[in-house]
Structure formats: C-alpha cells, structure tokens
C-alpha positions in Angstrom: 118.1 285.4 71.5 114.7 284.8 69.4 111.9 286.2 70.9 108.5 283.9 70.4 104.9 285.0 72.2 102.2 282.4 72.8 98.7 283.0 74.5 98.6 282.4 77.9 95.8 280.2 77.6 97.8 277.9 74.9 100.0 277.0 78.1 97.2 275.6 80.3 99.2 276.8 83.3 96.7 279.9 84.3 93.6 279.5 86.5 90.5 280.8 85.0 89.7 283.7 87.4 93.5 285.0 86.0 92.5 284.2 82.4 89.2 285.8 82.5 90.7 288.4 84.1 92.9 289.4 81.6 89.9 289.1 78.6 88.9 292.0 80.9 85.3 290.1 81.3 82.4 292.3 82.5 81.1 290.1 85.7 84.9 290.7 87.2 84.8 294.2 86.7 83.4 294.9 90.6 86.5 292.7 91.7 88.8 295.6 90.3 89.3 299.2 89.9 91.4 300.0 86.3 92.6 297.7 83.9 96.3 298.0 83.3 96.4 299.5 79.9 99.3 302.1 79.4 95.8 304.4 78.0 94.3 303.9 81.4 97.2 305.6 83.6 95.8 308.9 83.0 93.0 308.2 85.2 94.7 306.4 87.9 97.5 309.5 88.4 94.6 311.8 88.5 92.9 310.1 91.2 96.2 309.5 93.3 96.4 312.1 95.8 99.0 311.1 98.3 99.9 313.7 100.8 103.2 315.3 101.7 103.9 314.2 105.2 103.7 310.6 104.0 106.2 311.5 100.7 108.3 312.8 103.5 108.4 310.3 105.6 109.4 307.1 103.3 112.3 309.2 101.9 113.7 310.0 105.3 113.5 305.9 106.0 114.4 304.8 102.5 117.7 307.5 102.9 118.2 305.9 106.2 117.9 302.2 104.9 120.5 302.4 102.0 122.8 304.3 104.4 125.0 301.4 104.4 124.8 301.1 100.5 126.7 301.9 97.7 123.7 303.8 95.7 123.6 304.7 91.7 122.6 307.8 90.4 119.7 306.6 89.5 118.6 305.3 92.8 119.6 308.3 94.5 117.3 310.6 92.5 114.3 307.8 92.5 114.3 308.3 96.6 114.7 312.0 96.5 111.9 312.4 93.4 109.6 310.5 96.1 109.2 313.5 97.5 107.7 315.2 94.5 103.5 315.2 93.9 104.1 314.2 90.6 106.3 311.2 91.4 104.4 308.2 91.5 105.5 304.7 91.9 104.5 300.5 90.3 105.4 298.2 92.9 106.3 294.3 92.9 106.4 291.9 96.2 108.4 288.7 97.1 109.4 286.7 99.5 112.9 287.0 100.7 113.9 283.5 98.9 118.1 283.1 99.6 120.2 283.2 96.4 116.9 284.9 95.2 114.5 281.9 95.2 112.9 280.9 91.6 113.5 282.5 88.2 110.3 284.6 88.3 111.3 286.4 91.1 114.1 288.3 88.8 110.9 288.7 85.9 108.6 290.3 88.3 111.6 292.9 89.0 111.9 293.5 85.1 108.4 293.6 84.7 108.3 296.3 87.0 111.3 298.2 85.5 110.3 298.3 82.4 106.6 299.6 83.3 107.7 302.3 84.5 110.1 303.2 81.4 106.8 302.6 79.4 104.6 305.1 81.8 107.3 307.2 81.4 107.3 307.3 77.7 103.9 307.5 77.9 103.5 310.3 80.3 106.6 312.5 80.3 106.1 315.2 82.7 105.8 312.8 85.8 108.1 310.1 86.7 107.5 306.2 88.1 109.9 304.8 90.4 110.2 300.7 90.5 109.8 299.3 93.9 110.6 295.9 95.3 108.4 295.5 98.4 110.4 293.0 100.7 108.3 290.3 102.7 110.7 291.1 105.3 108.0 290.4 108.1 106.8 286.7 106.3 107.6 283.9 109.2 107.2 280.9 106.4 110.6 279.7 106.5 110.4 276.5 104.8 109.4 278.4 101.6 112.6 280.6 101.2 115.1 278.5 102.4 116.0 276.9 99.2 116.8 277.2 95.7 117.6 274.7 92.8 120.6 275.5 90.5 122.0 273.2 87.8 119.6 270.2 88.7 120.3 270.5 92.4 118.9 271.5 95.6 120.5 273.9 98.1 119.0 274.6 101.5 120.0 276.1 104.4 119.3 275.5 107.7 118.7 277.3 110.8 116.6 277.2 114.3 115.6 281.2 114.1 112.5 281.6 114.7 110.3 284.8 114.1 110.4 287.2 110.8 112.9 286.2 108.4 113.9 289.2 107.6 115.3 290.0 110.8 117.3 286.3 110.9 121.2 286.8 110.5 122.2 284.9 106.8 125.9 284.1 107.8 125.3 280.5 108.6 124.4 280.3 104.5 128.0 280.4 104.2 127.9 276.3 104.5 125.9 276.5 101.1 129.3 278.1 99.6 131.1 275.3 99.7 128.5 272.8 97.6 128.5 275.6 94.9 129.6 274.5 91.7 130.8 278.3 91.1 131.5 280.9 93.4 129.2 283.9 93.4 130.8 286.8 95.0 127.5 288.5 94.6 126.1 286.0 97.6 128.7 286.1 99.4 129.4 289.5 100.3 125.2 290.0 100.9 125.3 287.3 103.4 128.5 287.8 105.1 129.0 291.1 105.0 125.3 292.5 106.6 123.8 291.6 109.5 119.8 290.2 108.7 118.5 288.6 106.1 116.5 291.7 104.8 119.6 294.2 104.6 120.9 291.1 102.6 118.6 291.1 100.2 118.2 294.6 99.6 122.0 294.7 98.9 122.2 292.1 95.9 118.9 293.4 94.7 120.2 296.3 94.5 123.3 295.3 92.8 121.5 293.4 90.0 119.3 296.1 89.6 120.2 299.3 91.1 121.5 301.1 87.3 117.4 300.7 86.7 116.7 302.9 89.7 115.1 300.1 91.7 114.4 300.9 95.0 113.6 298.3 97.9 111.5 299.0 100.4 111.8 297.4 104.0 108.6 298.3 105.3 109.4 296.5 109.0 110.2 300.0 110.0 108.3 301.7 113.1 108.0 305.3 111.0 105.7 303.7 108.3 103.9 301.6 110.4 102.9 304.8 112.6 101.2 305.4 109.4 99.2 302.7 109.4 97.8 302.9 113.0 94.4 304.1 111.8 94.1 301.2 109.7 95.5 298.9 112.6 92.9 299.9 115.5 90.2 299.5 112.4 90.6 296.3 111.7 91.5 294.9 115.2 88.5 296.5 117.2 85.8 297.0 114.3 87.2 293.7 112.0 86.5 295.3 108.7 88.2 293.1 106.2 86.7 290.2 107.2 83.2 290.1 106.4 84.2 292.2 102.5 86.6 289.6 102.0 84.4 286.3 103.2 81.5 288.1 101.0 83.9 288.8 97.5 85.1 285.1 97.6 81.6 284.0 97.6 80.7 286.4 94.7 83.5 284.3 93.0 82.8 281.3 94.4 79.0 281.9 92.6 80.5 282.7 89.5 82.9 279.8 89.4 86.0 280.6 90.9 88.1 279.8 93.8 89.6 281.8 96.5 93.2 282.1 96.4 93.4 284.3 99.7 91.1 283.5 103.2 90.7 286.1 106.0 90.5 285.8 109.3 88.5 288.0 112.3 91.4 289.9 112.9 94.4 290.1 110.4 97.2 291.0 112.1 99.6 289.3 113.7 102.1 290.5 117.0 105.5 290.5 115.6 109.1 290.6 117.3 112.3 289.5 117.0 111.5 286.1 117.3 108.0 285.6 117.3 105.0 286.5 114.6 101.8 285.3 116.1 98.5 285.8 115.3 96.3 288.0 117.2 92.8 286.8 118.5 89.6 288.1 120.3 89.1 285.4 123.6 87.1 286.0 126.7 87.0 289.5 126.3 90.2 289.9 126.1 93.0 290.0 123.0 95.3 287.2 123.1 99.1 286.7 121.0 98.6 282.4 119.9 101.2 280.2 121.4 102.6 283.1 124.2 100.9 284.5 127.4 100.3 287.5 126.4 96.8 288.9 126.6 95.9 292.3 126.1 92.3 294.4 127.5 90.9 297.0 124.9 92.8 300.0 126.8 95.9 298.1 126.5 95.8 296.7 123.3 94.8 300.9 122.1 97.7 302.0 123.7 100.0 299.3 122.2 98.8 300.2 119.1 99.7 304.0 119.3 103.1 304.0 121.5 104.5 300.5 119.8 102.9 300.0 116.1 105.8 298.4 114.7 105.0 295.5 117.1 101.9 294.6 114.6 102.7 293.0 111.1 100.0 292.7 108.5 98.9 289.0 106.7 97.9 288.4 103.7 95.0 290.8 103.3 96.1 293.6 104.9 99.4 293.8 103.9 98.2 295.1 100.3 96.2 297.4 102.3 100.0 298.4 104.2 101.4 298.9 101.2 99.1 301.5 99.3 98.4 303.4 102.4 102.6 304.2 102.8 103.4 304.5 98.5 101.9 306.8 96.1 101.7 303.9 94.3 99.9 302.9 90.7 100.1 299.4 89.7 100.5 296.3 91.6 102.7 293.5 89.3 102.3 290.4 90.2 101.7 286.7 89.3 98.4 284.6 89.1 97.7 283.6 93.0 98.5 287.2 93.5 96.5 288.9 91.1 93.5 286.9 91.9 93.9 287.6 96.2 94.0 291.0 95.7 90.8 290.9 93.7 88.9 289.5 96.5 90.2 292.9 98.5 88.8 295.5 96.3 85.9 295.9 98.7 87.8 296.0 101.6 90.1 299.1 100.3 87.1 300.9 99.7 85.7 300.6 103.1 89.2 301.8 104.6 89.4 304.7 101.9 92.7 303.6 100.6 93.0 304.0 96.8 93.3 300.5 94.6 96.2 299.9 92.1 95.7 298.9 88.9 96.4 294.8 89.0 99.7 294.0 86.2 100.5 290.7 85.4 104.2 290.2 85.8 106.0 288.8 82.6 106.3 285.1 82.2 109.2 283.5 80.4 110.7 280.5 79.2 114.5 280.3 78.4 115.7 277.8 75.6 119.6 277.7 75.9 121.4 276.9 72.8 121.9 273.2 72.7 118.4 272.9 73.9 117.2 275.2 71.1 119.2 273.2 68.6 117.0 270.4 69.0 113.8 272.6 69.6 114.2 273.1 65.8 115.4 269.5 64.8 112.2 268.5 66.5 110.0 270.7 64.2 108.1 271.6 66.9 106.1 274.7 67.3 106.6 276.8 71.1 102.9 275.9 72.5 103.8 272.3 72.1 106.4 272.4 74.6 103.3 272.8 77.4 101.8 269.5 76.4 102.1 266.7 78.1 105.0 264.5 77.5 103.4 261.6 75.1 101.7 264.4 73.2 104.8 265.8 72.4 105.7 262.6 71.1 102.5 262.4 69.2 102.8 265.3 67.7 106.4 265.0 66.7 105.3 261.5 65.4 102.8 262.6 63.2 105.0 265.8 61.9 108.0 263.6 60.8 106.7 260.2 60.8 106.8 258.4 57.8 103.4 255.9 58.3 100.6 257.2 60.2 99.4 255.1 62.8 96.7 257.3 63.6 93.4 254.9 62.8 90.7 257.4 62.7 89.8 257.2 59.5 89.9 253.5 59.1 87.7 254.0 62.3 85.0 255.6 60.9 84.9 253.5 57.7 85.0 250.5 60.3 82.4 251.9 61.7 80.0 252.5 58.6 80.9 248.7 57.3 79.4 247.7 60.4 76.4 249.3 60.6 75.2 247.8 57.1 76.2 244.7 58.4 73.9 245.6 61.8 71.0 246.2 59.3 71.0 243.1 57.4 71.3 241.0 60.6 68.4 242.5 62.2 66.5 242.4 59.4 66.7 238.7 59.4 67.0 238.4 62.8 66.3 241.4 65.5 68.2 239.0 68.2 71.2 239.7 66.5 71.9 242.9 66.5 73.8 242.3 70.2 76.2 239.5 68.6 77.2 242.2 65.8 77.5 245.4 68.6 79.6 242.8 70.2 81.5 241.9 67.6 82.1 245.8 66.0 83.2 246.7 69.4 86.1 244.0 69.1 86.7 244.9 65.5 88.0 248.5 67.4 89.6 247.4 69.9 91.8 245.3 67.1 92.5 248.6 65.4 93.4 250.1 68.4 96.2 247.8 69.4 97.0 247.9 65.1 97.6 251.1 65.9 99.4 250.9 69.1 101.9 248.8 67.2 102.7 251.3 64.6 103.3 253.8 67.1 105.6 252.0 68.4 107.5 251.3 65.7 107.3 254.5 64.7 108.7 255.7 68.0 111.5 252.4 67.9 112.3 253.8 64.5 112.9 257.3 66.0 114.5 256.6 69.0 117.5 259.1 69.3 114.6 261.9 68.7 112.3 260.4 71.0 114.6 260.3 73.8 115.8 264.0 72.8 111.8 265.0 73.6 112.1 263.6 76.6 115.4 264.7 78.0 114.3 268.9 76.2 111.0 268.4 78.3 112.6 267.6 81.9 116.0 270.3 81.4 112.8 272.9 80.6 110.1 271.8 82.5 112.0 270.8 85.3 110.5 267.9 87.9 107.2 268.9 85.4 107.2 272.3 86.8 107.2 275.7 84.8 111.0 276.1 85.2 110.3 279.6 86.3 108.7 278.7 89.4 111.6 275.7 89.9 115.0 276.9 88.3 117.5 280.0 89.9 118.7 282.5 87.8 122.2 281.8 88.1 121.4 278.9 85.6 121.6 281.7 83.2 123.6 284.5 84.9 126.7 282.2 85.6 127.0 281.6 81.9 126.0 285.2 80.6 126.4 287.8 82.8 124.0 290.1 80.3 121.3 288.1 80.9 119.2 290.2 83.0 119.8 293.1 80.1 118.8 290.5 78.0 115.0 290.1 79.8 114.8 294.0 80.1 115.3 294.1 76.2 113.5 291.2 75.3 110.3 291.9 78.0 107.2 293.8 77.8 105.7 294.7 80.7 102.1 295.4 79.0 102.2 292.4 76.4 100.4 289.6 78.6 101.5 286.8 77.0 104.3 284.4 77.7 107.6 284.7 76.8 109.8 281.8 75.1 113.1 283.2 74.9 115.7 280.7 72.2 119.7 280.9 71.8 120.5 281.2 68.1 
C-alpha cells in the first residue's frame, strides 16, 4: 500500500482546542506539562520517579492476570522488565467494544507500539513497555455493544447490569451465526473465558502480543489499595472539582469547549452489578439508586478494608492510571486529549506526575477497487473530506470539458452595470433602484445559466459522478470518518497482514492523517 499524509486541519474533522494544541500554541501551554516530541522524553524519564513497592505490585497482578494465557516472549519479559527503575511505560485506553468496537481502536494500539520502538531507538539504555488500559469498570453499555462489518450492524444483547467488564460474553455466540465469516479469533475469547474483560485481554493479546503489548485490568483490589490516598482525597476534601470547573473556564475564556465535566465527588461505588455514583446528602454519603448510605467513619473504613469497591469516572481515572504505571505518554484521540488537559491542575494538587499528551494515529484505508477509481477520478487525498457536491465540483472542474463556473462573467456583469447605474442617475437619480433591480436579476439569470451547465456537465459524466458518490459512502461510511464507524475485520478478513501493514506504514510521532491506498 501507498502511503499519502495530509494536515490534520485539511480534514476539518479536529476541534480547535486539539488543533491548537498540536501547533503547540503558547496560551495552552498551562493546560499541559511536555509536548510529545521524541527530543522531549529525556525530561520526562528524568522526572519519573516511580517507587519499587508499586513496580512490585503490578507485576505480581499482571503475572496473575495472564495466568490463564498463552504469553510470547516478548510479553513475558515486558511484565518482568516492569520491575526494573529504568523500565517505563506509554499507555493507550479503550472501551471494551465486542469484536473490538471501531477501526481506531486497533490504531491507538499501533500508535502505542510503535512509540515505544521509537523511544527505544531514541533512548537505548531504558525500555518502554506498550499498555492497553482496559475500561473494564465503564457501565455504558449501549456504546460497546455493537460493531459494523461489511455495511452491517451486529449487536448483542443482554440484561447485565453493572461493569462490563465483569459481564459473561457467551451469549455473543448468537452474533456467530449472522457472520458472513467465521472468526475463530472471537469465538474462542468469548466462549472459552468467563467475563467480558478476560475476553478482551485474550484477543488483544493475540493480535498483538508478538509486539509485547501488555493489558492491564486495573479492577483489581491490589492496585486500587494503591489508590486509597487519592480515594479518601477526593471523597472527603473534593479536590478535583473546583481545578477542573476552574480549567474549563480558562478554556471556555479562551474559546474552547469542555470535553470532560466533574462532579463534587468523582467516584462511583462499584460491584458486580451495580456502579453508582457516590454523593454527599444530609450529612451522610449516599450510593444513587440503592439504600446504601454511609457516615464519615464508615465510609473511611470502607475505603481502607474494601477499595476495590470504588471505581474512578472520567477525571479521576487518568488520575488512577498514573498513580499505579511508571508511565510516560498518554495516546489518545481528540475528546481525550482535550479532557485530560482540563486535569493538569488537578494532578498537581494530588502530586501525581502528568504524561506527556500523544495523539493516536489516524488513518484512512483505500482498498483496491476503491483506489482504482480514487485515481480515475484525478482527485487529490484532502478532497475526499469535502463535502459530497464539492467533490463533484471539483471533479467537474478538473475533467470537465465547459466551465460552468460564471465568476468571471460575474464580475464583468457586474462592471457593465455599474456604467449603466451612472448614466441612469445622471439623467435621473430615481433610477438608480430600477437598475439595482434589474442587475440583481441579470445574476440571478447567470446563476441558473450556470446551474444548467453543471448539470449537463454532471449528465454528461454520469458513470463518474455516481462513482463519487458510491467511493464517498464505502469510505465515509453513513458520513462518518470510517474509523470511528467501520471494524477491522473489513480489512483483517481479506489480509491477514494488515495490522503489520499499519505498524509499517504508521508513525506514532508524525501527527498527521494517514490515507493508506491498494496499488
């Protein structure tokens, strides 16, 4: 495959905030701590002290976790080398999306791979071990219960209730059936293990696993003992949420929207089937929709004996994260770069050190026959993220043979009419309305003149016409980036190399986006 780069902002699919972000602008600079340059690393291991009872403790639970697993040599030294000062790691996060969700889940994984091959290369005397951070504690159902494959949607069904990683996948097995293909892949991670998140960490780390990826599970009561301090902080003192309300408005001022919105207390109760925010009511701490209410001796004691029973949201599960991983970078996408800079404050307070904030690669894949008549179309890669009729437009005016674009006649329209204004007026100032009136229908005459043209132009063109719009729906699927709409197996099905193919092909520190065509 052909390997073209466009600017992000060419695309017009990246917020400002994001945008300005990456032209590293000054007034953003408080929102972050290092700009991810491979140059700035140096810095950033310096600073990372992370001590050896922690190192200790997530390689006894990762060891534990991939008990079950077959493991690569390569995974099998990453979780030992955690244990090692000079081991550090770049983490990525997802949701635990069946069949592996949208496309861009498997690009933030490669992204992260291949980071830490560049570190490496970079900075040979430490190492950087890949981790997939597992939203094993997320309760939002509805948004990983499907996935869309060849132009169809699969979804599966179930009345569990609670953290989805702790649901049991086999009733997926129904989705089998509908497959156009089986996938033994899927089947043996949802029939053969027992929740969702062992699941997923077992085809992750059969996709990935000769890269050294290693998943982390971090429902676990061992690293959440870790994070008690952090727990009884925010639930009796409420740190975050007065840093957080105050950095959105900082962005808010200078023009940008929150992606991210904190609450007095940002933890939710957690168990098998429940995840429940946690409030402060009449003196007392309450679980939402339950009957359990807790006094401040109570809930401190709950804390310290049972801490896996309390499950981070939004803005303190970055916190979580960095407190249990000597970790470097955080690679993500837009929404999730711009949340975490409205947290910077917020980790300072706490004394928890601040990742550099990586873009995760974005990508575009043009199959063959679709690349075939990319280049019969004579069309250049940015045009593929205009809208539809642009396209056209543009195609039009490339191969077209009559232009029907009147701007020109316009303007010479224009001038005629305005010596014809002067003379009026000069023997009558009453009629300069009847000619204003009058030039204003002479443009709307070449405006349906050209109109017609176009449309003959497009009549005259048809076959190419309806290729534009049949290339912009198989790529920009339901008008969304297909990323964020098509699964991998679109690609993986027919070419079994093809996640090789995005960890040749990708660069993790080259922010731009990625349009990958067959020859």
């Amino acid at each position: 495959m052909i390997l073209e780069n466009i600017e992000l902002e060419e695309t017009r699919c990246f917020s400002p905030l994001f945008l300005d972000y990456l032209k590293q602008k000054s007034e953003l600079k408080e929102f972050y701590h290092t700009f991810p340059k491979v140059e700035n690393f140096e810095e950033l291991i310096a600073q990372r002290a992370f001590p050896e009872e922690k190192r200790n403790t997530l390689n006894r639970v990762l060891v534990e976790q991939y008990g079950p697993l077959k493991t690569t040599e390569a995974v099998d030294f990453n979780i030992h080398s955690l244990n090692h000062e000079r081991t550090f790691t770049v983490t990525t996060g997802h949701q635990l999306n069946i069949f592996s969700g949208p496309l861009y889940f498997i690009y933030k994984i490669v992204s992260t791979i291949n980071a830490c091959k560049a570190l490496k290369a970079k900075y040979p005397n430490y190492h950087f071990v890949p981790i997939y951070w597992m939203a094993s504690e997320d309760h939002d159902f509805a948004e990983i219960n499907h996935f869309n494959l060849f132009g169809k949607r699969y979804e599966w069904n179930t009345d569990q209730r609670g953290p989805v990683g702790r649901f049991k996948p086999h009733s997926i097995n129904t989705i089998f059936h509908e497959l156009p293909d089986s996938v033994e892949l899927f089947e043996q991670a949802y029939l053969d293990f027992s929740t969702l998140a062992e699941a997923t960490r077992f085809y992750v780390n059969e996709l990935f696993g000769d890269q050294g990826l290693i998943v982390v599970d971090a429902d676990h009561p061992a690293l959440k003992e870790e994070f008690i301090p952090v727990i009884k902080k925010e639930i009796f003192e409420n740190v975050a949420n007065p840093l957080v309300e105050a950095a959105s408005a900082r962005l808010n001022e200078l023009g940008y929207k929150s992606q991210a919105f904190s609450r007095e207390i940002n933890f939710f109760y957690i168990d098998n089937e429940i995840r429940e925010r946690i409030v402060r009511e009449d003196g007392l701490f309450k679980v939402l929709n339950t009957d359990m209410k807790f006094s401040d001796e109570d809930m401190d004691r709950l804390i310290s004996e049972r801490p896996e029973n309390f499950s981070p949201n939004v803005i303190t599960r970055p916190i979580y994260q960095e407190s249990i991983l000597p970790n470097l970078a955080y690679i993500g996408g837009p929404a999730e770069i711009s949340y975490w800079m409205q947290l910077k404050s917020t980790f300072d307070a706490l004394e928890v050190s601040f990742p550099a904030l990586m873009p995760r690669n974005f990508g575009l894949i043009i199959n063959k026959s679709s690349a075939k008549k990319f280049r019969k179309l004579n069309l250049k890669p940015a045009s593929l993220f205009e809208e539809i009729n642009q396209i056209k437009t543009l195609f039009l005016q490339n191969i077209g043979n009559h232009e029907f674009d009147l701007s020109a006649e316009k303007k010479e329209l224009g001038k005629l009419f305005d010596k014809i204004k002067s003379k009026a007026v000069d023997v009558d100032p009453s009629l300069s309305g009847f000619v204003g009136a009058e030039s204003a229908k002479g443009f709307k005459i070449l405006d349906e003149i050209g109109k017609k043209i176009k449309k003959s132009e497009e009549k005259n063109n048809e076959i190419a016409i309806s290729q534009i719009d049949n290339l912009k729906e198989k790529l920009f699927p339901s008008g969304h980036l297909q990323e964020r709409h098509d699964n991998f197996l679109n690609f993986y099905l027919n070419h079994p190399d093809f996640i090789k193919l995005l960890l040749e092909k990708f660069d993790a520190f080259d922010f731009r986006f990625n349009i990958l065509l067959d020859e």
